[in-house]
LORO-47966 format. One record per residue (C-alpha): residue number from 1; residue in three letters; x, y, z. Coordinates in pm, 1 decimal. Each point is the difference from the previous one (the first is absolute). Example, Ala and Ser with C-alpha at 12.3 -4.5 7.8 and 13.67 -1.06 7.14 Angstrom:
% LORO-47966
NODE   num   residu       east      north         up
NODE     1      ALA     1230.0     -450.0      780.0
NODE     2      SER      137.0      344.0      -66.0
//
This chain:
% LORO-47966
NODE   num   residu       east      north         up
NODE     1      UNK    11399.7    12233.6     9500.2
NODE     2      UNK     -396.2     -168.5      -83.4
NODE     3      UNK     -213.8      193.9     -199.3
NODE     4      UNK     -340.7     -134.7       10.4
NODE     5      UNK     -256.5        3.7     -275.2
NODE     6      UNK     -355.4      -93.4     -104.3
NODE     7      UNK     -237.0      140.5      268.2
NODE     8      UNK     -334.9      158.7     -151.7
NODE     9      UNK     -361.9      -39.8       27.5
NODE    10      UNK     -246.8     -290.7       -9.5
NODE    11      UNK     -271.0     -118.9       27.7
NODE    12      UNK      -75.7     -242.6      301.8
NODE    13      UNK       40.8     -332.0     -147.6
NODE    14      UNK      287.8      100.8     -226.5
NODE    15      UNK      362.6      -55.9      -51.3
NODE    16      UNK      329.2      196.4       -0.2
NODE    17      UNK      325.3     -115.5      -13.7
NODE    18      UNK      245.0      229.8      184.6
NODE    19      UNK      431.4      -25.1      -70.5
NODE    20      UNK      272.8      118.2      167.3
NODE    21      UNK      313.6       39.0     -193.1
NODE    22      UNK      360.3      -14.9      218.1
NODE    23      UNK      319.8      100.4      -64.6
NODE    24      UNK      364.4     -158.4      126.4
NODE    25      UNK      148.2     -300.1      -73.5
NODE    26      UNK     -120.6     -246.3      307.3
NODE    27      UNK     -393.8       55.4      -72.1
NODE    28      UNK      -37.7     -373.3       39.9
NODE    29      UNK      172.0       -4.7      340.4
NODE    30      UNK     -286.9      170.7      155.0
NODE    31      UNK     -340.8      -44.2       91.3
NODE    32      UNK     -234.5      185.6     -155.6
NODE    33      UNK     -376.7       85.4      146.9
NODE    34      UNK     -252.2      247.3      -76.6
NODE    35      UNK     -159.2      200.9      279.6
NODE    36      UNK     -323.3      225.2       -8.0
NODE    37      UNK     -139.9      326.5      194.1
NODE    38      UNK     -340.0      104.1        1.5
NODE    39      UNK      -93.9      376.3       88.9
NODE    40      UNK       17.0       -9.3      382.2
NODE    41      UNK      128.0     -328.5       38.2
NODE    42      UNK      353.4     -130.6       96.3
NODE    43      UNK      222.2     -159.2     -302.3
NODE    44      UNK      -88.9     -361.9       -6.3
NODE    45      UNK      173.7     -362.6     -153.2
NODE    46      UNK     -167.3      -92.2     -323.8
NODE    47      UNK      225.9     -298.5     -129.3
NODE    48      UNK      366.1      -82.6      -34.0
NODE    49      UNK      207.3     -191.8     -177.9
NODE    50      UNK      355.9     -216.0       77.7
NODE    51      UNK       55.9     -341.5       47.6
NODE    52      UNK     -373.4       -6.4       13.8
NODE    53      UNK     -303.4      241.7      -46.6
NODE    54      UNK     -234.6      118.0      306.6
NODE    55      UNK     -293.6      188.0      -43.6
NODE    56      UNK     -223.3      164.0      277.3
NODE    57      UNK     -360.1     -123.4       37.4
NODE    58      UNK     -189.2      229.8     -130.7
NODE    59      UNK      147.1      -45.1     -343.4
NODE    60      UNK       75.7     -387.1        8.9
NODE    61      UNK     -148.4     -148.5     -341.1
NODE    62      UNK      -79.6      330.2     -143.7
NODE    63      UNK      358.1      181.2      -65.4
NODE    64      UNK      378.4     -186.6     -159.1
NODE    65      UNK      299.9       93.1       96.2
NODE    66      UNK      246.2      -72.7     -263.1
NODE    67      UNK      383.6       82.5      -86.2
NODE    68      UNK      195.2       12.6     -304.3
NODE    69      UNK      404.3        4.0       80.7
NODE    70      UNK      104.8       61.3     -306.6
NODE    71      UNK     -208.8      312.1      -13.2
NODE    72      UNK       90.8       74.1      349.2
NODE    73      UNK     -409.5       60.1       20.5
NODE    74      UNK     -258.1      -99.8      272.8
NODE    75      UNK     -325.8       -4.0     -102.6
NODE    76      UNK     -346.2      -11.6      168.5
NODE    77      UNK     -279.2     -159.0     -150.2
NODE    78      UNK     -318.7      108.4      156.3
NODE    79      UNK     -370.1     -113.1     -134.3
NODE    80      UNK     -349.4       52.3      146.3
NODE    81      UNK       95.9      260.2      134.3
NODE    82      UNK     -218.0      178.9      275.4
NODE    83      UNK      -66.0      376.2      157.6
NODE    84      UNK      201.0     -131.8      304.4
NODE    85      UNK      297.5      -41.8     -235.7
NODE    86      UNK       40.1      376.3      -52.2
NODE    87      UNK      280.5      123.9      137.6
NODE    88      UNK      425.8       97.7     -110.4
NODE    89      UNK      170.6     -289.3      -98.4
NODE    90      UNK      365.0      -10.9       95.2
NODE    91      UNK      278.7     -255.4     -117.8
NODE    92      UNK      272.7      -78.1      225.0
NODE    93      UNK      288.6     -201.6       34.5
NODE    94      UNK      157.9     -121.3      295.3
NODE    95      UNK      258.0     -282.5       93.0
NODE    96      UNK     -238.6     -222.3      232.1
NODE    97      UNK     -246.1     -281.4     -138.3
NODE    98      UNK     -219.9      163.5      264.0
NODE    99      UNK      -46.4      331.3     -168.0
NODE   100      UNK     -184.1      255.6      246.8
NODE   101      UNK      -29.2      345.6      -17.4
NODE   102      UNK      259.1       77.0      315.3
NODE   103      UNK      266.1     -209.7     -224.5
NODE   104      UNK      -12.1      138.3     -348.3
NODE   105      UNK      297.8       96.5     -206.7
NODE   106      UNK      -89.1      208.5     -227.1
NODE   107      UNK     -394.1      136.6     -107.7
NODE   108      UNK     -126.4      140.4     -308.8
NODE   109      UNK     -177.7      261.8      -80.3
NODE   110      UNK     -394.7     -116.7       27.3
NODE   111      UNK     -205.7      -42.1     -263.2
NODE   112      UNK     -396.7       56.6       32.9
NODE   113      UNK     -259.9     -250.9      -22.9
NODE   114      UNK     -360.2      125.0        8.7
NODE   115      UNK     -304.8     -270.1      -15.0
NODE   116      UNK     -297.9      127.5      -51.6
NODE   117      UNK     -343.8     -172.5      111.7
//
């Protein structure tokens, strides 16, 4: 199971860190990746993390996606932020590097993220 954390609401220009807390035993078998879904949109790739991280291009050099094993947590660093960021932000973990939204494992509940302008 994820349970995600740390969604709120900002200003444009500001930061929030979101986390996503798993439980089982092989957490650091899988990839982990956060996703996003703004009203009236389809759920989108936001970043993942394996063997290596990916983000998509509209957040490259503006959001961090981080893990902590140990913790079996995934994390999502996420600075100047913008309106267009708004949406519910899911965690997932799936088994390929190539995390996608038709190949997820397992989701977590979203978490709201609301940037104001």
């Amino acid at each position: 199971q994820l349970q995600a954390s740390g969604g709120g609401l900002v200003q444009a220009g500001g930061s929030l860190r979101l986390s996503c807390a798993a439980s089982g035993p092989t957490f650091s078998t899988y990839t982990m990746g956060w996703f996003r879904q703004a009203p009236g949109k389809e759920r989108e790739f936001v970043a993942a993390i394996g063997f290596s991280t990916r983000y998509a291009d509209s957040v490259k050099g503006r959001f961090t996606i981080s893990r902590d094993n140990a913790r079996r947590t995934v994390y999502l660093q996420m600075n100047s932020l913008k309106p267009e960021d708004t949406a519910v932000y899911f965690c997932a973990a799936g088994h390929w590097e190539f995390l996608a939204v038709g190949n997820v494992y397992s989701w977590g509940q979203g978490t709201q993220v609301t940037v104001s302008s």
